[in-house]
Structures are given as structure tokens and as C-alpha cells.
LUMMARGU-123039 format. One record per residue (C-alpha): residue in one letter; y, z, x. Coordinates in Angstrom, 2 decimals. Layout:
// residues N
> A/Y/Z/X
...
This chain:
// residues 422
> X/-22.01/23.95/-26.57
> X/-18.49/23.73/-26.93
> X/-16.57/20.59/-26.76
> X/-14.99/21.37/-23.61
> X/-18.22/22.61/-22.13
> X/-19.38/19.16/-22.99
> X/-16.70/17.00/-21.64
> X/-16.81/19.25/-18.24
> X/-20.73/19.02/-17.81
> X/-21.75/16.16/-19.55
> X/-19.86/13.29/-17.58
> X/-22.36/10.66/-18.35
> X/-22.34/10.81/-22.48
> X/-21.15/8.45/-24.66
> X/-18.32/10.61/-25.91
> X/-17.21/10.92/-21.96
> X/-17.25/7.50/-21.40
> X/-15.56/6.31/-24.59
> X/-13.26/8.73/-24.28
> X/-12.27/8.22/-20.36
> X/-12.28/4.55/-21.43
> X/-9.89/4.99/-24.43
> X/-7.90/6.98/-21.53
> X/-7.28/4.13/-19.81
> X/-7.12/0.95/-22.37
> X/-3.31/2.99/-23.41
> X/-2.48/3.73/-19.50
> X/-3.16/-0.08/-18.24
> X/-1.70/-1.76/-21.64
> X/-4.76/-2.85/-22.48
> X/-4.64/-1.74/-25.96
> X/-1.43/0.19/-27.83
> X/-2.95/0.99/-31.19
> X/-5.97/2.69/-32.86
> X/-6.89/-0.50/-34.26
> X/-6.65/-2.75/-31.12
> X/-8.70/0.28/-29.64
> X/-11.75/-0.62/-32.14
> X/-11.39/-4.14/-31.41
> X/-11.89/-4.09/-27.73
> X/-14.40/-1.11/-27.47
> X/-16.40/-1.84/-30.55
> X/-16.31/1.74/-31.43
> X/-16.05/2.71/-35.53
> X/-12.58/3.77/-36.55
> X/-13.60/7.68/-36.97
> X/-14.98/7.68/-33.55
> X/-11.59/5.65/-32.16
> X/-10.10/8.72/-34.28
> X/-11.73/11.20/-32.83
> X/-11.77/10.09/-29.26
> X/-8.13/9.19/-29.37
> X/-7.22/13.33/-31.19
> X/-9.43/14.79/-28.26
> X/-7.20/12.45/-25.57
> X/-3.86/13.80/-27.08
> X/-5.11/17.64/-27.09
> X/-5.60/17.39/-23.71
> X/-2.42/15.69/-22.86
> X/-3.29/12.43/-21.80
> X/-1.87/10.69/-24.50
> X/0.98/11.17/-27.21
> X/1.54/8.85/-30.34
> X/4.55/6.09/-29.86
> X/6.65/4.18/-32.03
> X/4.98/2.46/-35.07
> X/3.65/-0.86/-34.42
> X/4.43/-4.08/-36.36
> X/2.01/-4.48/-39.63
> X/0.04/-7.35/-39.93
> X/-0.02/-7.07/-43.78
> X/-1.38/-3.49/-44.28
> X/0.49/-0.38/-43.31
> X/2.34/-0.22/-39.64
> X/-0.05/0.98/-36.36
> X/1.06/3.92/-34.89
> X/1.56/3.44/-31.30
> X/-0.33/5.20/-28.15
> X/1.48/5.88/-25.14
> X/0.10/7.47/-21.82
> X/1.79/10.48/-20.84
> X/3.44/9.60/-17.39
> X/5.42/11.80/-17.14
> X/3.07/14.83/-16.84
> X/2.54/14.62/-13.31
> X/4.24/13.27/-9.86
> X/2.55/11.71/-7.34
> X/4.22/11.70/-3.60
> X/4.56/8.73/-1.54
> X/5.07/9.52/2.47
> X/5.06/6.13/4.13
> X/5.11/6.39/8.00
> X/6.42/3.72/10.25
> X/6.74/3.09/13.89
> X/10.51/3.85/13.95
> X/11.01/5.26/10.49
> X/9.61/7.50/7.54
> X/10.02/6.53/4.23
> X/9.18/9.31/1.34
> X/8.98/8.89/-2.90
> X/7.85/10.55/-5.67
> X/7.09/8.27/-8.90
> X/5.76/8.64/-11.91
> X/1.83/8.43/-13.11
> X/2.47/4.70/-14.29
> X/3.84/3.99/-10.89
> X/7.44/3.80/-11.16
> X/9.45/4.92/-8.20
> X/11.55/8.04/-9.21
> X/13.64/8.50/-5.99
> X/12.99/8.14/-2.59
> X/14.65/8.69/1.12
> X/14.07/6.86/4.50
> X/15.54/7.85/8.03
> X/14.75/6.41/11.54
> X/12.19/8.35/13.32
> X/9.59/7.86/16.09
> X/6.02/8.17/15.25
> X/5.21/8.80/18.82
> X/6.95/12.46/18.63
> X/3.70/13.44/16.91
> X/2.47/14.37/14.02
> X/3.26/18.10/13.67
> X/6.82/17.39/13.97
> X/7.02/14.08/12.16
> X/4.54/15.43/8.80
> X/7.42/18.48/8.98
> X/10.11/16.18/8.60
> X/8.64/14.01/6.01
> X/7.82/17.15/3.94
> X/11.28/18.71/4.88
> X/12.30/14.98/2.36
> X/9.38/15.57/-0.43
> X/11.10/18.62/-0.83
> X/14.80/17.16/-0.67
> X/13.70/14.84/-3.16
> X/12.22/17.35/-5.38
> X/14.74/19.87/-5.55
> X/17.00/17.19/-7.77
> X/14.37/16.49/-10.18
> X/12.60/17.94/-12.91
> X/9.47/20.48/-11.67
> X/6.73/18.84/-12.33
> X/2.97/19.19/-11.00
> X/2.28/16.73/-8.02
> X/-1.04/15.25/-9.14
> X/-1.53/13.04/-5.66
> X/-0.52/12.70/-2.79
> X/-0.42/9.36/-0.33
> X/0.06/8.77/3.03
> X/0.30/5.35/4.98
> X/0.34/5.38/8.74
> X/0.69/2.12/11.39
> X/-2.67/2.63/12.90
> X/-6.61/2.93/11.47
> X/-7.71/5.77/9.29
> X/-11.24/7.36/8.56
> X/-10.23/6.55/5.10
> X/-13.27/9.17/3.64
> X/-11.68/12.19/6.02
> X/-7.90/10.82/6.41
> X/-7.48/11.54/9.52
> X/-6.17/8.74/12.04
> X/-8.83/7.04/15.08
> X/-7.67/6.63/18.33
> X/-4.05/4.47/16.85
> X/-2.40/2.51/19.96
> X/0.91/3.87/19.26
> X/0.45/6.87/18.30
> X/-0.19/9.97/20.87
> X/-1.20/12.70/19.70
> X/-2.52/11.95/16.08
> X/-6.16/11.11/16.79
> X/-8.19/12.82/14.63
> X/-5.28/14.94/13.21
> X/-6.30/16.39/9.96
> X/-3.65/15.07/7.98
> X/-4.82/15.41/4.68
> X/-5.10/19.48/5.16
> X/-1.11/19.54/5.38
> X/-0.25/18.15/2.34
> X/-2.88/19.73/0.51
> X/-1.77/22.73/1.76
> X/1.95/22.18/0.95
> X/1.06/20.13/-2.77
> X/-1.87/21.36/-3.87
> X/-2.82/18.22/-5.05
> X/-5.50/15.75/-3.61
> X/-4.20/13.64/-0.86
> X/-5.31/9.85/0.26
> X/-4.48/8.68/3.86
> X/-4.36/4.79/4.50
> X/-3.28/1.92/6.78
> X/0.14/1.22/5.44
> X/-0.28/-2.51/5.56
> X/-3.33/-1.59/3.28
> X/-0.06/0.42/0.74
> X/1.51/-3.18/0.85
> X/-1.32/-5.09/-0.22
> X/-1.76/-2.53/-3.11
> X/2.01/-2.99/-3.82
> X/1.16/-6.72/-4.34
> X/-2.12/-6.13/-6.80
> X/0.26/-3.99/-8.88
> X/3.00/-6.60/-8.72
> X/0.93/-9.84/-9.56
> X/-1.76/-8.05/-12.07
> X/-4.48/-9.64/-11.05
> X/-7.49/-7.87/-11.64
> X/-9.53/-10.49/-9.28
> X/-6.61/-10.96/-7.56
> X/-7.90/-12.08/-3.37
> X/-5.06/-11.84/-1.20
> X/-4.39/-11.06/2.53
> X/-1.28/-9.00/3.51
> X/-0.46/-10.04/7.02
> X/2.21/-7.63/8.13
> X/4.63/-8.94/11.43
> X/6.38/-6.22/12.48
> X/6.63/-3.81/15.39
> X/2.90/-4.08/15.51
> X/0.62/-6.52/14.21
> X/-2.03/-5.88/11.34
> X/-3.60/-6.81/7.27
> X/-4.83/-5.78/4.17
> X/-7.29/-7.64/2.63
> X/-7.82/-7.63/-0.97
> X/-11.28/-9.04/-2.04
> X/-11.68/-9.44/-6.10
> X/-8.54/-7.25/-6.81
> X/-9.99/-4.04/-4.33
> X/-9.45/-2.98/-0.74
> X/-11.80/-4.20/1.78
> X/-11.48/-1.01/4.20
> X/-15.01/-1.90/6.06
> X/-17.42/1.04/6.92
> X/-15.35/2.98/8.95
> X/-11.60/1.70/7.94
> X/-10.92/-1.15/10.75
> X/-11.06/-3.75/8.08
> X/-7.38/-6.22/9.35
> X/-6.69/-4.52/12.39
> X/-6.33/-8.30/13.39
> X/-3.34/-7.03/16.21
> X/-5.68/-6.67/18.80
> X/-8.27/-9.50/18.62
> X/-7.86/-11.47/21.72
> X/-5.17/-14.31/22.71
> X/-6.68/-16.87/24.24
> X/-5.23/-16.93/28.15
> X/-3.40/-14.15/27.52
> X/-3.08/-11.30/30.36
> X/-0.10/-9.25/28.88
> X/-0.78/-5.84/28.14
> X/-1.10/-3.95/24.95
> X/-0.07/-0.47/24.18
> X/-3.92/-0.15/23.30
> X/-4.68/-0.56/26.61
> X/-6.59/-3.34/26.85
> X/-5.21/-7.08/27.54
> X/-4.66/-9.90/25.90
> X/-4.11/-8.85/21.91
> X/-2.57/-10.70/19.40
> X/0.23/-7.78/19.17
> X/1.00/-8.10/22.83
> X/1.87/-11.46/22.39
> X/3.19/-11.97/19.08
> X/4.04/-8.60/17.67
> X/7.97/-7.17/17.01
> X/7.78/-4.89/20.58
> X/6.35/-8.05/22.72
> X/9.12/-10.68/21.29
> X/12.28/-7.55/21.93
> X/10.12/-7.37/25.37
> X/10.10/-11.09/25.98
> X/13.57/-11.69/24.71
> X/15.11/-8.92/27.01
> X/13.23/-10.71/30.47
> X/15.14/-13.62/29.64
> X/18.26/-12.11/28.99
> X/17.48/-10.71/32.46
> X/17.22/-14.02/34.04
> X/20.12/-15.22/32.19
> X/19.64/-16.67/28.96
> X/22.83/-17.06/26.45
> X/23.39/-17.06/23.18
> X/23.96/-14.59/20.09
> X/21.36/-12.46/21.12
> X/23.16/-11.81/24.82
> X/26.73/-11.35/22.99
> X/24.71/-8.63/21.01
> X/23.14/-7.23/24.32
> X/26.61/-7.55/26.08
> X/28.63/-5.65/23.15
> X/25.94/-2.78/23.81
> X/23.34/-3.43/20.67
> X/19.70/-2.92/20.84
> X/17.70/-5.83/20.71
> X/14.85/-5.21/18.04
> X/12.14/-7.51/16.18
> X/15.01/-7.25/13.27
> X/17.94/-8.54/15.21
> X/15.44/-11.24/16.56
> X/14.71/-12.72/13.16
> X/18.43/-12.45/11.91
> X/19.65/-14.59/15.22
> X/16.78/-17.08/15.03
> X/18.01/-17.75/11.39
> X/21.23/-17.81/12.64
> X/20.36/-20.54/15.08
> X/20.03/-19.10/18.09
> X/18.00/-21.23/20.63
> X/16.25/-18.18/22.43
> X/15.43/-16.27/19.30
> X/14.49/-19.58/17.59
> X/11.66/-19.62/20.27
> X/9.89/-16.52/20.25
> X/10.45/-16.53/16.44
> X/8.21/-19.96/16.38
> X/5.61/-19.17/19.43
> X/4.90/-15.93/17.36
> X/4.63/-17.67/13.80
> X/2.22/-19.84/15.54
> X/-0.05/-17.43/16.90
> X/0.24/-15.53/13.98
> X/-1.15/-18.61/12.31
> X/-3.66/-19.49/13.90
> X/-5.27/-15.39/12.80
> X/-5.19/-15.91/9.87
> X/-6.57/-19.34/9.80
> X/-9.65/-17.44/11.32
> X/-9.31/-15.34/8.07
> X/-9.08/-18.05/5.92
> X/-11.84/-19.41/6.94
> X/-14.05/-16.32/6.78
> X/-12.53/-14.58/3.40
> X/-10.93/-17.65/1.37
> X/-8.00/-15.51/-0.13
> X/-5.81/-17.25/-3.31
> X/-2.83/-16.37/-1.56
> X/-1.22/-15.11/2.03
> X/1.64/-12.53/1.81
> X/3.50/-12.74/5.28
> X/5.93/-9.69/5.64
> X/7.12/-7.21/8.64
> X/10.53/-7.25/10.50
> X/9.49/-10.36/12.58
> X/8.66/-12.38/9.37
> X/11.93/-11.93/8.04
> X/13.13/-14.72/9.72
> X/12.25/-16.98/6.70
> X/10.82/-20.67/6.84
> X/11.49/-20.40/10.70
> X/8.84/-18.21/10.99
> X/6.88/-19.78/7.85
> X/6.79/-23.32/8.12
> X/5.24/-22.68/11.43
> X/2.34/-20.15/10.01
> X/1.95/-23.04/7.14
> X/1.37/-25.51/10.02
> X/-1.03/-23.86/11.87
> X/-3.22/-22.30/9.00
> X/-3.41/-25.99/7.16
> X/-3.84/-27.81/10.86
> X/-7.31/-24.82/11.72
> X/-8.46/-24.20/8.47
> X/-11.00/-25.72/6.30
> X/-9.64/-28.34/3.83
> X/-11.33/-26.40/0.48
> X/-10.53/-23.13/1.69
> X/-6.80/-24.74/1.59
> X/-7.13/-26.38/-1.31
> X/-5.47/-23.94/-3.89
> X/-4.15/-21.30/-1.18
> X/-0.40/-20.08/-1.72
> X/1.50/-18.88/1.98
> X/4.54/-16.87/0.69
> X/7.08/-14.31/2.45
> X/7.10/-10.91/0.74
> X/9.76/-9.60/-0.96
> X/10.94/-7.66/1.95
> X/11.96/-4.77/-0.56
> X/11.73/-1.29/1.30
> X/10.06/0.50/-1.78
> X/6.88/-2.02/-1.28
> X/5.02/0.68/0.86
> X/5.67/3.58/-1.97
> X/4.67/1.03/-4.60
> X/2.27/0.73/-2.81
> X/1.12/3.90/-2.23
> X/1.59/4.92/-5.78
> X/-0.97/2.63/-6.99
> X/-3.92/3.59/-4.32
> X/-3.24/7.11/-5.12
> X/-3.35/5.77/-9.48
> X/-6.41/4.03/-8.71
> X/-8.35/6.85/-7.02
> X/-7.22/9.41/-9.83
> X/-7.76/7.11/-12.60
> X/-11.03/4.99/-12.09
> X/-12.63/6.25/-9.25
> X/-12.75/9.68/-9.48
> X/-11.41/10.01/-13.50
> X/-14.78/11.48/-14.67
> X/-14.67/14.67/-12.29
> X/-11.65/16.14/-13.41
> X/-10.55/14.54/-16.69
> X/-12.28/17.78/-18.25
> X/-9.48/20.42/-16.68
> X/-6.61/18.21/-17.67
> X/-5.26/17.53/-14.19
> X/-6.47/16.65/-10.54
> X/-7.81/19.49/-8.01
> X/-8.24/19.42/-4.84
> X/-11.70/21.06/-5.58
> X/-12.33/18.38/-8.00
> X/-11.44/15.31/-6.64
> X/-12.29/16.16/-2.80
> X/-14.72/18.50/-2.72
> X/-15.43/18.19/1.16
> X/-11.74/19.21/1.36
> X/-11.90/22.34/-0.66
């Protein structure tokens, strides 16, 4: 049998898993020379040889620079070959859409972002976030897409990517989103939660391979990713941190979801705009009734920026949200002990007035040695996080969980990878 007949059908040899191991040692960083390949697989130099020829033939790998000599002769360096393939980013928000392509090793090439309304639907809003891939595109080099990701504000069937029943957007239930972009990429496509793309963004940027960490995203809407020994807890059916509706106690204000009394309709970006514009009604002043006066929208945004401004209203709903926010995730403190708590969204982005107050209530509800070593920090707030993001979920499904299917052919398929796709 040929070698390529053995590599394609033979998935569970030695040779395969050596060789999908050496793969990824030079992708990760783990090891940049033949030698340091020896040392951390245990493999014999001829076989390091061998495997490490059969990974450049097939374009996976390319020799570097030389390395510095520890007495002998100079290591020749590996590199992975990221530039070989693209993978797409399309990030959707409530309000906007936010589209990248980057690199196999992550790296954000270019991107756009516009304003846009999720709840015009999805055939019109995937058509206008493809009409950017291909804006994008057409000023770079033509290379194959190799993945595809998607993040959406609402739940996902993360095993068929298409959306259940999401409160604010009409029309998308059960939309088979994954088919489009296929269709228009040819290349395997994952569809996620996007504050699940954030939480990824924060694995990649901390490199922590047992990293646990809760992304608690404020923004419009309400919702986290929970990262549980450096993976995504999705659940069984991808609710895992839809934490915007569990219920407020004594709450009767309605959600978008329909039913009453969630955490979103109380402290989420669209309930403070629709609490601060009632008492702008009745007559509160301030910066944020100068701004309503002079004709500018009130949004979670210009909430944040007046409360750290100092304005008494804004200051408020800022702090009555931080502490219901707070008291969630003491609940998930409690139940999932994370190392740290990444706080970001719109609404958060009012700094330590909205921290100090989460602090408070997560270290006044939770239990002391769940506490003990826990970290509460603000995001970065930096508006590639959610193609970062997306990036590495779509790098971590090609590369070690579904590697061994397709390695063999060079590149990703759709037939390959998602075979209940094809």
C-alpha cells in the first residue's frame, strides 16, 4: 500500500499519530527543531526525519531559519505553513456585523464592521456579511478558505449550526446557516454563541491550556462562555451561559423572550437605554438629557460613557445593573469555580463603576475558597476579540478535533470534516 493510501486509511497507526503530532508540536510552538522534536515525543531521530520529510511534502510544514547550536552544528528550524490557507471570521451582533479573514496561526489579516440589525433576518443580513468576505478578499492574495466561523447573539445547535428559538432574533430559528457559507466557501463552517468566540479569544490570549474562565458579556443582551480546563462547556444541546434569562428575583418586567422577569430585562444594555429614557420622560437632568435634547440616541454605550463621566442618572443604572450582574455570576462561581471572570459588553465599559460593584457582590454571595485565588477583570474591549475569537474555535476544530480525517488530502473538505453536511 502506498504511503498515501496509508496515511488516508490507516488513521489510527503509529506513523499517523506521530506524524499528526509532529504537525502540531511546530504549529503550537511546542517544539521548533528536529532535535527538540525527539526530545518531547521520544521518537528516534530517523523516524523524527522521516515524519517531519512526509509533513513538508504535504505542505504542512517548511524548514526556517537555523537555530542556535548548543556545541554541535546549528538546528534547522520548522515553521508551520500559515499562510496556506484563510479562515473567515463573520461575527454577528445585535446592531452590527463584524467580518475577518486571518491567517491559520490566527492572526487577523483585515477585517470590516458596519451597523446593522440582526432582526432584518438572516437572508438579508448573511448577504451582507458575505457581500464584506468578499470586499475583504478582493484586496488580498487568493488563497483557499480552509474554515469558516460564525458567532451569533443567541443559542446554537452547535452539532447542526443552526440557531434555536434566539429572543432577538425573528426569523433565524432553525435557519441553516452553515449551508450558506459552505455553499459560498467551500470550506467547513462552525456556528457559535459569540460570547462563546470571546471566551476563545481569551484562551488564545492567556495560553492556558487548563485555563477555567467565565466570559460574562454585558451588552445589548445578557449572556457567557464558560471555559472548563482550557475547552468550551457548550452543554448537550448548546444553552451552556445563556445566564440572560434566569429569573430576577421580584422582577415583573418583560423580556424580548417573552417570558418575565430575566436577568436581561433588568440588567441588560436595551433595559438600562429603556429605563434611562422613562426617566428622562419624567424629567430627570443631566448629561444624558443634554444628549437626548441635542437629538442623540441614548444606547447601553452612551450610558457607560456618562456614568464615567459622572452623571447621577447613568451612575445608577450603571451600578443597579453591575449588581445584578453580580450576584449571576456569584451563582456561577459557586457552581463552576473559574480562575478568573472576564466582564466585557457595551454596558461593562463603564470601568470600576460597573466593576467594583460586580467585585462586591460576587465576594459578599460567594463561597470564601471558591474566592480565594479568583481574578474579576474588564476585557480589553478591543473590537477584533470576537474574530480572534472565532479564528481559534475554527483552529481548534481543524487542528485537534477533526486533524486525523483530512490531514491525508492536504486541506479541509466539507466532505471530510462534516460529513452530515456533505
Amino acid at each position: 500500500m502506498s504511503r498515501e493510501s496509508t496515511l488516508r486509511f490507516g488513521a489510527q497507526t503509529d506513523e499517523v499519530t506521530s506524524l499528526l503530532r509532529i504537525v502540531n508540536l511546530v504549529r503550537t510552538g511546542e517544539a521548533a527543531t528536529r532535535p527538540e522534536i525527539g526530545r518531547v515525543t521520544g521518537l528516534g531521530r530517523g523516524v523524527v526525519t522521516q515524519r517531519v520529510d512526509q509533513a513538508i511534502d504535504m505542505g504542512f510544514l517548511a524548514d526556517g531559519e537555523y537555530g542556535p547550536s548548543s556545541g554541535g552544528r546549528a538546528p534547522r528550524t520548522l515553521r508551520f505553513r500559515s499562510e496556506q490557507g484563510r479562515i473567515i471570521v463573520c461575527a454577528f451582533g445585535a446592531l452590527h456585523i463584524r467580518v475577518g479573514i486571518a491567517s491559520l496561526d490566527g492572526d487577523i489579516v483585515d477585517d470590516r464592521h458596519i451597523g446593522w440589525d440582526i432582526a432584518r433576518g438572516p437572508a438579508e443580513t448573511i448577504d451582507r456579511a458575505l457581500e464584506l468576505a468578499d470586499e475583504i478578499l478582493a484586496h488580498h492574495e487568493d488563497v483557499p478558505v480552509w474554515g469558516v466561523a460564525v458567532g451569533i447573539p443567541g443559542p446554537v445547535d452547535f452539532d447542526s449550526g443552526r440557531p434555536v428559538a434566539p429572543p432577538i432574533m425573528p426569523g433565524w430559528n432553525g435557519f441553516d446557516m452553515r449551508r450558506r457559507f459552505e455553499e459560498r466557501f467551500d470550506a467547513p463552517t462552525w456556528v457559535d454563541n459569540d460570547v462563546n468566540l470571546l471566551a476563545f479569544s481569551e484562551r488564545s490570549r492567556r495560553q492556558d491550556e487548563r485555563l477555567d474562565l467565565i466570559f460574562f458579556k454585558v451588552g445589548t443582551g445578557i449572556g457567557a462562555g464558560l471555559l472548563s480546563h482550557g475547552r468550551i462547556h457548550r452543554g448537550a444541546n448548546g444553552a451552556a451561559g445563556d445566564v440572560g434569562h434566569v429569573r430576577v428575583l421580584g422582577s415583573d418586567s418583560q423580556c424580548r423572550c417573552g417570558k418575565v422577569g430575566c436577568l436581561e430585562a433588568e440588567a441588560g444594555g436595551w433595559a438600562l437605554v429603556r429605563d434611562a429614557e422613562r426617566a428622562l420622560a419624567d424629567g430627570a437632568g443631566g448629561a444624558l438629557a443634554r444628549d437626548a435634547a441635542d437629538g442623540e440616541a441614548i444606547t447601553p454605550q452612551a450610558i457607560a460613557i456618562a456614568a464615567m463621566n459622572g452623571d447621577a442618572l447613568a451612575i445608577s443604572l450603571i451600578q443597579r445593573s453591575a449588581r445584578l450582574v453580580g450576584e449571576s455570576i456569584a451563582a456561577l462561581v459557586n457552581m463552576f469555580n473559574p480562575a478568573v471572570i472576564v466582564v466585557g459588553g457595551a454596558v461593562s465599559s463603564a470601568g470600576e463603576v460597573f466593576l467594583a460593584e460586580v467585585r462586591q457582590r460576587v465576594y459578599e454571595l460567594s463561597l470564601p475558597l471558591a474566592t480565594r485565588d479568583l481574578a474579576i477583570v474588564r476585557s480589553l474591549g478591543d473590537e477584533r476579540e470576537p474574530l480572534r475569537g472565532g479564528a481559534e474555535m475554527v483552529r481548534e476544530q481543524l487542528f485537534e478535533t477533526t486533524f486525523p480525517r483530512w490531514f491525508a488530502e492536504g486541506r479541509p473538505t466539507i466532505r471530510d470534516v462534516m460529513p452530515a453536511a456533505s
